[in-house]
Structures are given as structure tokens and as C-alpha cells.
C-alpha positions as CSV (number, residue, x, y, z in Angstrom):
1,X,83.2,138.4,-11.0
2,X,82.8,140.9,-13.7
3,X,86.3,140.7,-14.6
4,X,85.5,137.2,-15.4
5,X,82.4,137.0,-16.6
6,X,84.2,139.3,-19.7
7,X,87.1,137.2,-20.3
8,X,86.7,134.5,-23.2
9,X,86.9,130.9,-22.4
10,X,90.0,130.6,-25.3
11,X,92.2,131.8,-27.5
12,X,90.2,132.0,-31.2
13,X,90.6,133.9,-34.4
14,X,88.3,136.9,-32.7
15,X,90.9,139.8,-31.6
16,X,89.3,140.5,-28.6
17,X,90.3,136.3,-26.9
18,X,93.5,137.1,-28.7
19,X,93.9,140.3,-26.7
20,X,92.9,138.9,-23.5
21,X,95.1,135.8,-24.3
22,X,98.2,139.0,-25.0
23,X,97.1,140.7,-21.8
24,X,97.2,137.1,-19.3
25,X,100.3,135.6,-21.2
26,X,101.9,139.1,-20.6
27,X,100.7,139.5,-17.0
28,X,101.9,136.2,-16.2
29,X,105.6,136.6,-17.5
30,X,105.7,139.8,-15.4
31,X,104.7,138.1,-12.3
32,X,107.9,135.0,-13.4
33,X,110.1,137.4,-13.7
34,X,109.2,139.5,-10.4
35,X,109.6,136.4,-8.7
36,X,113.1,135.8,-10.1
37,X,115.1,138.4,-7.8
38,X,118.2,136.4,-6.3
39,X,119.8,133.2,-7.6
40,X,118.7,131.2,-4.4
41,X,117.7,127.9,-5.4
42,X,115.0,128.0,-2.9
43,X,113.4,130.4,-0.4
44,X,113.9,128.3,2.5
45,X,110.4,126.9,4.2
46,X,109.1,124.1,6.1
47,X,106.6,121.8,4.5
48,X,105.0,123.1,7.3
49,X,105.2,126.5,6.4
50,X,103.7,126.0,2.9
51,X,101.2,124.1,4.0
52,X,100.2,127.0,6.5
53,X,100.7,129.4,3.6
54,X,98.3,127.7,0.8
55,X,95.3,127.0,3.5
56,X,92.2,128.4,2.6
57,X,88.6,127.6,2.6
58,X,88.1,126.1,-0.7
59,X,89.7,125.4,-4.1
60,X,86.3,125.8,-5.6
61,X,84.9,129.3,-4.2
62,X,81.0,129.7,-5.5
63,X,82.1,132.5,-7.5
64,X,85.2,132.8,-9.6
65,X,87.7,134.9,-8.2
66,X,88.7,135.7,-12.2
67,X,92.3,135.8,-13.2
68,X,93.9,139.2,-12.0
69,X,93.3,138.0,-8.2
70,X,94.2,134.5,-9.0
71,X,97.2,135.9,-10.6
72,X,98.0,138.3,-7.0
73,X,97.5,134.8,-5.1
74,X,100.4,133.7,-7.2
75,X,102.6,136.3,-7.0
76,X,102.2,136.2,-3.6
77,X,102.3,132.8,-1.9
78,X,103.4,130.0,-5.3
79,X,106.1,131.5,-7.2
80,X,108.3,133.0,-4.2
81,X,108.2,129.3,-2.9
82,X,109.1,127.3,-6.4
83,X,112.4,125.4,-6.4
84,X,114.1,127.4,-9.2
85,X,116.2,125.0,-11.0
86,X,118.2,127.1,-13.3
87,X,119.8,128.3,-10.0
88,X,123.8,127.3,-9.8
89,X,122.6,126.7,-6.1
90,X,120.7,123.5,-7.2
91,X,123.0,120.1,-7.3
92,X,120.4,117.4,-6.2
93,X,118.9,115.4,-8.6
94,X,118.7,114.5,-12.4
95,X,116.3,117.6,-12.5
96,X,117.3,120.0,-15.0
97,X,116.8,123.7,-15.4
98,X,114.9,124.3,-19.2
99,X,116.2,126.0,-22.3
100,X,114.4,129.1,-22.8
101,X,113.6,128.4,-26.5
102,X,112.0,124.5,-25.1
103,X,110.0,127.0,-22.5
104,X,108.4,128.9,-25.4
105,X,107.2,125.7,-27.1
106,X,105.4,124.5,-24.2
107,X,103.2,127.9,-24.1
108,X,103.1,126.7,-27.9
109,X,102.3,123.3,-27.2
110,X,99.7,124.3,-24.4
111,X,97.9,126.7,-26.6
112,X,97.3,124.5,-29.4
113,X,96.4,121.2,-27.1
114,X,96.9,118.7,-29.5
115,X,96.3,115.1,-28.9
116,X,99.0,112.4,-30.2
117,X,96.8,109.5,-30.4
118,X,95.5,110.2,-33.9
119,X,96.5,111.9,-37.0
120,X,93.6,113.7,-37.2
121,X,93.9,115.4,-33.5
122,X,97.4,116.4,-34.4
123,X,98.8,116.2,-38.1
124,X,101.8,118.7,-38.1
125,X,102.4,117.4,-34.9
126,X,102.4,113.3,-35.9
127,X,104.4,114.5,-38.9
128,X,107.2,116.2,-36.5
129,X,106.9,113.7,-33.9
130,X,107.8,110.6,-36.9
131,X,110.3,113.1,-38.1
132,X,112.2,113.6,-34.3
133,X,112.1,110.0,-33.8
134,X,113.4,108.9,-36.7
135,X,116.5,111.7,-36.8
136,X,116.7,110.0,-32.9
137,X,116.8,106.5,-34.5
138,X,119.8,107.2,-36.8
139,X,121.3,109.7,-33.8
140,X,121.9,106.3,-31.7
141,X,122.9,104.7,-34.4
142,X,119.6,102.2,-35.2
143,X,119.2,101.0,-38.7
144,X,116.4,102.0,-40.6
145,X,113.7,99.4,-39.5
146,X,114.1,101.0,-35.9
147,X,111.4,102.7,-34.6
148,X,110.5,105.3,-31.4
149,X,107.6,106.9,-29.5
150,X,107.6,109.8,-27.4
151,X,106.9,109.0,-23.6
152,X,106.6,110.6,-20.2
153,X,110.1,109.9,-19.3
154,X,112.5,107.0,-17.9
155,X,110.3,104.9,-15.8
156,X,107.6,104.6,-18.7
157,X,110.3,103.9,-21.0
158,X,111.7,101.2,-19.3
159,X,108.2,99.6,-18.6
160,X,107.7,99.9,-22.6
161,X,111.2,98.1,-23.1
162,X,110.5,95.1,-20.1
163,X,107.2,95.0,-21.8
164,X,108.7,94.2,-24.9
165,X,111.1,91.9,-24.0
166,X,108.9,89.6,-22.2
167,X,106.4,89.5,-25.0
168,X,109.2,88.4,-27.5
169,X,110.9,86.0,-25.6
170,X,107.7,84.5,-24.7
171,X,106.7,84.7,-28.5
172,X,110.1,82.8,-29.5
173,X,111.4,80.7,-27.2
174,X,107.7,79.9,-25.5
175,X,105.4,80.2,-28.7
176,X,103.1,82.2,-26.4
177,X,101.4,84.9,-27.5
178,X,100.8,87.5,-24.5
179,X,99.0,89.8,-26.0
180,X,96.3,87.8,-26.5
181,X,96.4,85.1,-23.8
182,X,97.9,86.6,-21.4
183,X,100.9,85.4,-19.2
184,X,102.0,81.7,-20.4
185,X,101.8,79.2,-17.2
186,X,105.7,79.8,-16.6
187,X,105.2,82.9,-15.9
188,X,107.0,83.2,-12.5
189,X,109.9,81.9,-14.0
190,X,110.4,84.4,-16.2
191,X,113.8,86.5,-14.9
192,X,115.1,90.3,-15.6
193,X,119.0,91.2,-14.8
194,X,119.9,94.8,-13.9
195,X,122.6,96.3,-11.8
196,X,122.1,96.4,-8.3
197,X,122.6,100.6,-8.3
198,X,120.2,100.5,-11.0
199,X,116.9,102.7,-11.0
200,X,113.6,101.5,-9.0
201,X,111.4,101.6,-12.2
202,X,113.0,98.1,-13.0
203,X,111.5,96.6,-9.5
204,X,108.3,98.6,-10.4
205,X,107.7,97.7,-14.3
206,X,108.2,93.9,-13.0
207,X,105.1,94.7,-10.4
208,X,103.1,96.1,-13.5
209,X,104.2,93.0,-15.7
210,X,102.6,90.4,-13.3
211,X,106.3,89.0,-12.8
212,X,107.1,90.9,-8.9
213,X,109.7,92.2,-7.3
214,X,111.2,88.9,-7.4
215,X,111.6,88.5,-10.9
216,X,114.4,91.4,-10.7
217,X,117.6,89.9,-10.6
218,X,120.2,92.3,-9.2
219,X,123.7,91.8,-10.3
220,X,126.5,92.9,-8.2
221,X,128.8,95.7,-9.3
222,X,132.7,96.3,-9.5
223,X,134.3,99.5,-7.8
224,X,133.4,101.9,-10.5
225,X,129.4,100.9,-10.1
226,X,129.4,99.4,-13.3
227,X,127.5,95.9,-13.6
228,X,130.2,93.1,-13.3
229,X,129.4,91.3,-16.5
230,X,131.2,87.8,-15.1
231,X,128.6,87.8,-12.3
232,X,126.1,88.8,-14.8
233,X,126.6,85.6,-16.9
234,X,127.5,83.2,-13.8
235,X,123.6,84.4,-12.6
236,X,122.1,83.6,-15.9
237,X,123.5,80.1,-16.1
238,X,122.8,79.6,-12.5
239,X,119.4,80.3,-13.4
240,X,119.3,78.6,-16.4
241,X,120.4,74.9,-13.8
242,X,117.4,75.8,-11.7
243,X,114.9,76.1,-14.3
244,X,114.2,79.4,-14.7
245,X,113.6,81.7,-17.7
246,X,116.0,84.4,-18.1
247,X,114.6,86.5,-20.7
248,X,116.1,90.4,-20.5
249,X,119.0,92.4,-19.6
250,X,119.0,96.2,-18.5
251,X,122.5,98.2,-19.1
252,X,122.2,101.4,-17.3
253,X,123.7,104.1,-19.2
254,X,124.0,106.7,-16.4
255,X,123.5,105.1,-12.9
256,X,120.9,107.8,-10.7
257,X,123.1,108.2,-8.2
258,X,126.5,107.8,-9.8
259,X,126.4,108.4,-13.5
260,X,128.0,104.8,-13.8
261,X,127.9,103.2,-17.3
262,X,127.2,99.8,-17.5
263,X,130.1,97.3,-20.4
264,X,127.9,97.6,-23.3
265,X,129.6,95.6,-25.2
266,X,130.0,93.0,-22.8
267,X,126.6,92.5,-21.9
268,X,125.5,92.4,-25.9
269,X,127.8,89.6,-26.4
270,X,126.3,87.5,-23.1
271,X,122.5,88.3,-24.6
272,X,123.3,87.5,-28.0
273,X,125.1,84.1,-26.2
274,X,121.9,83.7,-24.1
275,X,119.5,85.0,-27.2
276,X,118.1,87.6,-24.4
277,X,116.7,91.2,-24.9
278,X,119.1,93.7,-24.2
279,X,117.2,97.0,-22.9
280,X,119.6,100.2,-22.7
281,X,118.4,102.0,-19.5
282,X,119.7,105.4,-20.8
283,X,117.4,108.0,-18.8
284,X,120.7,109.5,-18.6
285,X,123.2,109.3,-20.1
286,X,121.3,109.6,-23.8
287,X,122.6,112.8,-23.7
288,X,126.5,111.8,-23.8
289,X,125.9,111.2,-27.6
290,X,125.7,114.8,-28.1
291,X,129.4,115.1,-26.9
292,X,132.1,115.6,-28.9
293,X,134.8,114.2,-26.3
294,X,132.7,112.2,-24.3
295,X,130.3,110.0,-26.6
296,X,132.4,107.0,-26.8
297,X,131.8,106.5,-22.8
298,X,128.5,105.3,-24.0
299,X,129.8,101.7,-25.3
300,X,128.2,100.5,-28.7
301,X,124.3,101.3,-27.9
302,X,123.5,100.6,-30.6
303,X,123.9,96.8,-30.0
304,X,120.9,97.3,-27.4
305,X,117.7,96.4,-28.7
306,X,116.2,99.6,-27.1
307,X,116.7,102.6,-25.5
308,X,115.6,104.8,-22.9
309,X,115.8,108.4,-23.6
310,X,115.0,111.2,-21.4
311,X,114.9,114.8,-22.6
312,X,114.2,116.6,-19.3
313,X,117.9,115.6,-18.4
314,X,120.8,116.5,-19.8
315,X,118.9,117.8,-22.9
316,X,118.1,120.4,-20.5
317,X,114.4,120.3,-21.7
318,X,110.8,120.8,-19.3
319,X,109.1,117.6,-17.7
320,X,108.3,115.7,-19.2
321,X,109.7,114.7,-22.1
322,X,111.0,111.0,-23.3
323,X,111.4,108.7,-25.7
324,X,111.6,104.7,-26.2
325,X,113.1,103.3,-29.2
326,X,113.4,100.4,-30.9
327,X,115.9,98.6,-32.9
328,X,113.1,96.6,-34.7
329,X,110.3,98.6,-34.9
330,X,107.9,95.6,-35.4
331,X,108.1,94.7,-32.3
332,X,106.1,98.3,-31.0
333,X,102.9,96.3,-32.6
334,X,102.9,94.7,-28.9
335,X,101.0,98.4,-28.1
336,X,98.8,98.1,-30.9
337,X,95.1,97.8,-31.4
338,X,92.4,98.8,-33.3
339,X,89.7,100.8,-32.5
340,X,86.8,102.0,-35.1
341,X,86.8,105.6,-33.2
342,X,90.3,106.7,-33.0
343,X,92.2,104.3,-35.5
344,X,90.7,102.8,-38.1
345,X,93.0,100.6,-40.3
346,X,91.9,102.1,-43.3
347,X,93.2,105.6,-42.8
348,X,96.9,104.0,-41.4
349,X,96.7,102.4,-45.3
350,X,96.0,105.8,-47.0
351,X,99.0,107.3,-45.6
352,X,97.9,108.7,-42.2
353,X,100.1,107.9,-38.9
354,X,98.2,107.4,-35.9
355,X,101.0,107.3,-33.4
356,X,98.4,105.3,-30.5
357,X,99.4,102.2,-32.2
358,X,102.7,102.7,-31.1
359,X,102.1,104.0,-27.4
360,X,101.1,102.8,-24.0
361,X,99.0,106.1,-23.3
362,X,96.2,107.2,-25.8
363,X,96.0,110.8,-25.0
364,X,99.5,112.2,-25.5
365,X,101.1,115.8,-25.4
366,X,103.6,117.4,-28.2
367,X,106.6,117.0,-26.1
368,X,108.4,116.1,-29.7
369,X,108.3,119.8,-30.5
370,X,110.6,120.6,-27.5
371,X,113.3,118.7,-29.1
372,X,112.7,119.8,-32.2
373,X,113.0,123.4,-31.6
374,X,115.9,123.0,-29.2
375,X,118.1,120.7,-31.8
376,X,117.6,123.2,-34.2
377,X,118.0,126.6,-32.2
378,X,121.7,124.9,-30.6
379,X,122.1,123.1,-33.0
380,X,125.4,120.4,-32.4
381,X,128.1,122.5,-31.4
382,X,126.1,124.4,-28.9
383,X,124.3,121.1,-27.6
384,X,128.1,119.2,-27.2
385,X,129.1,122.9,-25.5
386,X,126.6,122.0,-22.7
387,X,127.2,118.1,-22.4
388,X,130.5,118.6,-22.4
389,X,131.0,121.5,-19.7
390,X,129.1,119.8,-17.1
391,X,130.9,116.7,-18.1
392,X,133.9,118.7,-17.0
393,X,132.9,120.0,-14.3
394,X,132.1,116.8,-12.6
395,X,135.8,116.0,-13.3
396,X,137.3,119.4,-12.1
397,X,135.0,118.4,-8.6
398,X,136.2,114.9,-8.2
399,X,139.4,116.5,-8.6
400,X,139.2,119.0,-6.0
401,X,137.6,116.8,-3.4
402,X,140.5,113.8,-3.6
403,X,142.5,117.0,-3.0
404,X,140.8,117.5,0.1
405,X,141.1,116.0,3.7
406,X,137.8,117.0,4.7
407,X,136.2,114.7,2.4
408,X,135.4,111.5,1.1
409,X,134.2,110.4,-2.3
410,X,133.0,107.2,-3.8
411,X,133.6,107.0,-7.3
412,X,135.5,108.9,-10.0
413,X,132.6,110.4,-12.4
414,X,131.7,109.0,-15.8
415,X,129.4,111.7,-16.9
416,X,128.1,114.6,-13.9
417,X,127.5,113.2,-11.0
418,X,129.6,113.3,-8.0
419,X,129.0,111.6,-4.4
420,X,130.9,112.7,-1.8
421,X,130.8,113.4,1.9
422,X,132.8,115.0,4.7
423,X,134.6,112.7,7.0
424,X,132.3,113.0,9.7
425,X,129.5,111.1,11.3
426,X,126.4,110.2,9.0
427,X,124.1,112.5,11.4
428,X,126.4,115.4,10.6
429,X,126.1,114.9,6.7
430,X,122.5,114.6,6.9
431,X,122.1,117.9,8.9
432,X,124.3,119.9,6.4
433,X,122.0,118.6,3.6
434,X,119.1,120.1,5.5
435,X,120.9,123.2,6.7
436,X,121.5,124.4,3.4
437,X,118.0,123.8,2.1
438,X,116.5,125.4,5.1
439,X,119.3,128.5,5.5
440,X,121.0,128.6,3.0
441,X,118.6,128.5,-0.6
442,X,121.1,125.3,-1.7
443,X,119.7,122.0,-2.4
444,X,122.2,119.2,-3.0
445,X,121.7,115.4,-3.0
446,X,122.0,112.5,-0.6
447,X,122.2,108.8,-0.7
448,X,123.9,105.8,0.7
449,X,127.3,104.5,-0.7
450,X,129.1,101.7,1.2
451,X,126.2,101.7,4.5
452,X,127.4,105.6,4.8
453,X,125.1,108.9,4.0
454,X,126.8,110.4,1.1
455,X,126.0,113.9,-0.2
456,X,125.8,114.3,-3.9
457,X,126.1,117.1,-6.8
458,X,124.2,116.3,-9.8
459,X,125.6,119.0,-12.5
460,X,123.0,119.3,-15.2
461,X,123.5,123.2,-15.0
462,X,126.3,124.5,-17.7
463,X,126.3,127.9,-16.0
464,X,127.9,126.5,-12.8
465,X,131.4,127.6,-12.6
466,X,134.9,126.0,-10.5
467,X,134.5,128.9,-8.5
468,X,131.2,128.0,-7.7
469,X,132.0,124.8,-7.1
470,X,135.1,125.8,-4.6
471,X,132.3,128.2,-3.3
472,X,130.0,125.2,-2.5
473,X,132.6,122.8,-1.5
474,X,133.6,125.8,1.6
475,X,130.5,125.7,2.8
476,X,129.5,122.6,3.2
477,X,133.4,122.2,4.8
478,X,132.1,125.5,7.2
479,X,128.7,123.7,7.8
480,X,129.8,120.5,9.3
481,X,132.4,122.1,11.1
482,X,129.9,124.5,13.3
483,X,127.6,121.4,13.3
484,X,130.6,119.4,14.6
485,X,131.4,122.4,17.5
């Protein structure tokens, strides 16, 4: 208790917070890097092992334990039993590890705590933030009346676009004005189109729209998992015959489970036919545009009239971190309203930026400072190095599994995810999956392709060798064999 009772509450221009704030920050990288002795992607327990292993009386003892214990407790039962994601031993999900330069600007953006609603709870951060977005703008290929925010990631992106949508096409083909009256009466007509591979954040922003489940129309796919535009179009005027409001299209740039890239340019010219938004579902495959061989995958994004970006993917940058842009940035005044305490109109005419106008959430974190250190420390070359090698290495896979007998995979890769499985029973797959999580420290994917349970590799990680890969590929092959008898 003493120990705590002499350590400051922050970090302030007084020496002795600052040495305290040295001594923790210190303490604390120590313990990381103790932790870090093997390149096993986890350490292998239950959930009910951890579970056993965190129990204790109370989170709130009646005295403070103060940091050094706190920090033992740590060391000791949290960051043995972290997933550890820069490990070449983790191929699950669209879960990256982080740059080390993005990891030093969250301790930046965590000591500072600034606030992204106003300009006056962040001003070097609103400037940076308006500065990112708009190099992200002219990255994707937006004319200059485009306009962005920084989000959470993909699934509040996407909300922000559906959001958007409806409110225009209610605004010029219904002369309703949602954000002030609320839904117009035809409400339940109003229809959405995305593939049906796409990502569950489509079926989930309709919830949060008022529109349902219901209002998602999912188009089929052809036998790459790309969005068959034809049936796309035959839907829309099917819909059209029965009265119903089609108002929005989502192309997925970078399916979840495949990496599958919806016909851009396809889809542009039914919506521009239709006069329907065109949303670019790009969680991830926003990072493609950094490649130098591989961009042109991407289709003409630009012709979407916004776009989903996420950071914490292939940008290799900590959760979370997104953004939402817009081709016409008027149309972000759907998020705004004033409010005397936080953003008066007066100060947005002097000059000062008060980015809550242009957000769904008030209280915001710096996240824009994560890119912006990261695009300037790699710079292009080194950030097309990265997009390009796991790009690649997705390839060199597919390659090496049509190669073998022992397995099955769905489709050829676009961008760095590959789904796969060995030609064995569904049961068998599932308990490889689990066996290397639980034995082994390796933690791959699974889904369903075709009714059947499909193991998958998502490559995010540019350390991850072929030999690796030919490494992996043995053991699962080794696995399902001793499973198998």
C-alpha cells in the first residue's frame, strides 16, 4: 500500500510522475519481452484452464495491491497465456501481428488521451487526422470533394456506409428526410444486395437501420466467390416488379473467408443503371492498393461511392484502427449535429475542425497517428514489400496443395487467404484444428465451403516463409493421419 500511496496518479511536467512513468513503462517492457521466449503462437490451455488460472476473490481488493504486484500477477498468469500474433505459427483470421513503430504510437496515443470529437480536446491530432484522410482520399483515387473519418474498424464502417445510403436514396428518390423524421412509411421495402460469402456486419447494420435481416439480399456467387453480377441485376429488377425499393449495393473487396473480390466495374455500371449507392466493403483488401503487382486486382474503386478501410489488417497496424470514406463528402452531414458544448458552429466558421460532425461515436481515440507514423517510417516500397510477400505466399500455398493428394482446396487465392482441407471426414478436420491449438501452439482457421469443414490460412504475417508453409502443411498431413489410425 505504501508503494502506492507514493506513486503519482499521471504523467506531468514534475520529474518525479515522469520518473515513475520511466520506471512502469520500463518495468512493463521487461515483463513483454520475458514473456516472448518461443515463437509458439499460443501456450496451449483450456478456457477452462484460464478461467481456473484468473479466479480470485475480487477485482476490487479494499486496498490497492499497487503496481509492482499487479505487474508479478501479470507476468505470471496474463502474458504467458496471450495469443501472440506476430508468431509465423498463427494463420487464423484477418488478425494481424503490429508494426513495431504503430506499437510505439499507441503508448503515444495512450499517454496523451486525446479526444477526437472537438478541436479543442485534440488540435494536432484533428489536424493529422484531416491530413491522413485526405492523403487516404487521393490514395483510392477520390476526387477532392471526398471526404473520410477514422472508425473502429469494418463493421462500423459498413454501418456508416448502409447508413448513408439509405439516407440518400430516401432523400432523392423518396424526398424523405431521415434524419429528421425518421424512416419514411416504405420503410420495409427498402432492399440492400451483397454477396452471399459476404461479412455478417451487412445482416447486423440492417438490424441497426430499422430495415432487418430481411432487407439483406444475398446474391449468389460464381466458382471464384465473386458476386455474379447477372444474378445481381436479375434480383434488382425482380425486385423492382414486386415493389420493392432497392436502394444499395455492397462489393466486397476481400471476402473473410476467401479473399474473393467482388467485379467492380460491373456492379458500378448496374448501380449507375439502377441510380443505387455503391458501398465498397474493403475491410480487406484496402490494403492491395499498396501493391505494386497486385493493385489492379482491386477493380476501379474508385467508382464506389465509399469505402471501407481497415488498418488492423493487412496494414499490419493494432486494433483498432479504420476508416470510412466518402466520394462526396456532403453526404457525412447525415452524422452531424450541433451541440452548444462540444461544437458550436461558430468556431467550425473560424477555421477549427471538430471532427464529431463527421462521426457516429463522440469520444474517439487517435488511431490516425498509427497510420501516419507507419506510412512514413515504410514508406511505399517497404509497405508494397509486405502486401506483396504475403500476396505470394498465398499463391506459392495454393500451389503446393493442388500438388498434393492429401488435400482439397476451394478456391485459387486473390489476395492471402487460402481454404483448404485434407480429404478426410469433417470430424477429422475439425479435430486437427483443435489439436494444433491445444498441442501444438498453432492456430489456423476453419469454415464451411460446399457443406464441408474447411481449414484455412489467413497470411497477414510477411515473416512466414515456404518452408514454413511446407512445415505446416506436414503436420497437419501427420495430424489427420494419427487421428485417422
Amino acid at each position: 500500500m505504501n508503494d502506492e500511496l507514493a506513486m503519482p496518479y499521471f504523467l506531468t511536467h514534475e520529474e518525479t510522475t515522469k520518473e515513475s512513468y520511466r520506471a512502469m513503462v520500463e518495468a512493463t517492457v521487461k515483463a513483454i519481452l520475458d514473456a516472448i521466449a518461443d515463437d509458439r503462437a499460443y501456450g496451449g490451455k483450456s478456457p477452462q484452464e484460464l478461467q481456473a488460472l484468473i479466479e480470485r476473490p475480487t477485482l476490487l481488493p479494499p486496498a490497492g495491491l499497487g503496481f509492482d504486484q499487479v505487474l508479478q500477477e501479470l507476468e505470471s498468469v496474463i502474458l504467458p497465456n496471450f495469443l501472440r500474433t506476430t508468431s509465423t505459427d498463427y494463420l487464423a483470421h484477418l488478425h494481424s501481428p503490429a508494426l513495431l513503430e504503430s506499437i510505439c504510437s499507441e503508448l503515444i496515443i495512450s499517454t496523451f488521451n486525446q479526444s477526437m470529437d472537438s478541436w479543442d480536446q485534440s488540435p494536432i491530432a484533428t489536424e493529422v487526422e484531416l491530413q491522413v484522410t485526405r492523403f487516404l482520399c487521393s490514395l483510392y483515387g477520390y476526387p477532392m470533394e471526398s471526404d473520410g473519418i477514422f472508425t473502429s474498424g469494418g463493421s462500423q464502417s459498413n454501418l456508416s456506409g448502409l447508413t448513408l445510403a439509405r439516407d440518400w436514396y430516401c432523400s432523392k428518390a423518396l424526398k424523405h428526410d431521415v434524419k429528421k423524421l425518421g424512416l419514411p412509411p416504405s420503410y420495409s421495402k427498402l432492399r440492400i444486395y451483397t454477396s452471399e460469402v459476404s461479412h455478417f456486419s451487412m445482416e447486423k447494420s440492417a438490424h441497426l437501420l430499422g430495415l432487418g435481416y430481411d432487407a439483406v439480399r444475398k446474391v449468389p456467387v460464381d466458382k471464384e466467390c465473386r458476386m455474379d453480377s447477372e444474378a445481381l441485376e436479375a434480383l434488382i429488377l425482380l425486385d423492382k416488379e414486386a415493389g420493392l425499393l432497392p436502394f444499395c449495393v455492397v462489393a466486397t473487396l476481400g471476402t473473410t473467408d476467401y479473399g474473393s473480390i467482388d467485379p467492380v466495374h460491373a456492379l458500378s455500371a448496374i448501380c449507375k443503371r439502377h441510380k443505387l449507392w455503391l458501398h465498397a466493403d474493403a475491410a480487406y483488401g484496402s490494403g492491395v492498393q499498396l501493391s505494386t503487382q497486385y493493385a489492379h486486382r482491386l477493380g476501379p474503386i474508385a467508382e464506389c461511392d465509399s469505402i471501407t478501410v481497415d488498418f488492423h489488417k493487412m496494414f499490419l497496424l493494432p486494433i483498432s484502427c479504420g476508416a470510412f470514406l466518402v466520394r462526396d463528402g456532403k453526404n457525412l452531414e447525415a452524422f452531424s449535429l450541433h451541440a452548444d458544448y462540444l461544437n458550436r458552429e461558430e468556431d467550425e466558421e473560424d477555421g477549427y475542425t471538430n471532427l464529431v460532425g463527421k462521426s457516429m461515436q463522440t469520444t474517439r481515440r487517435f488511431d490516425a497517428l498509427k497510420v501516419w507514423v507507419s506510412f512514413l517510417v515504410r514508406g511505399q516500397d517497404g509497405y508494397a514489400s509486405i502486401i506483396d510477400t504475403c500476396i505470394e505466399n498465398a499463391a506459392y500455398l495454393y500451389g503446393q496443395l493442388k500438388k498434393n493428394s492429401a488435400f482439397e482446396v476451394a478456391i485459387e487465392p486473390e489476395i492471402s487467404s487460402v481454404v483448404f482441407r485434407l480429404q478426410a471426414t469433417c470430424e477429422v478436420n475439425k479435430k486437427v484444428r483443435r489439436l494444433l491449438l491445444h498441442s501444438k501452439g498453432v492456430v489456423i482457421g476453419q469454415t464451411v465451403y460446399e457443406n464441408k469443414t474447411f481449414l484455412k490460412f489467413t497470411l497477414l504475417n510477411p515473416l512466414l516463409t515456404h518452408d514454413k508453409l511446407d512445415e505446416l502443411l506436414l503436420l497437419i498431413e501427420e495430424l489427420g493421419k494419427e487421428i485417422m489410425g
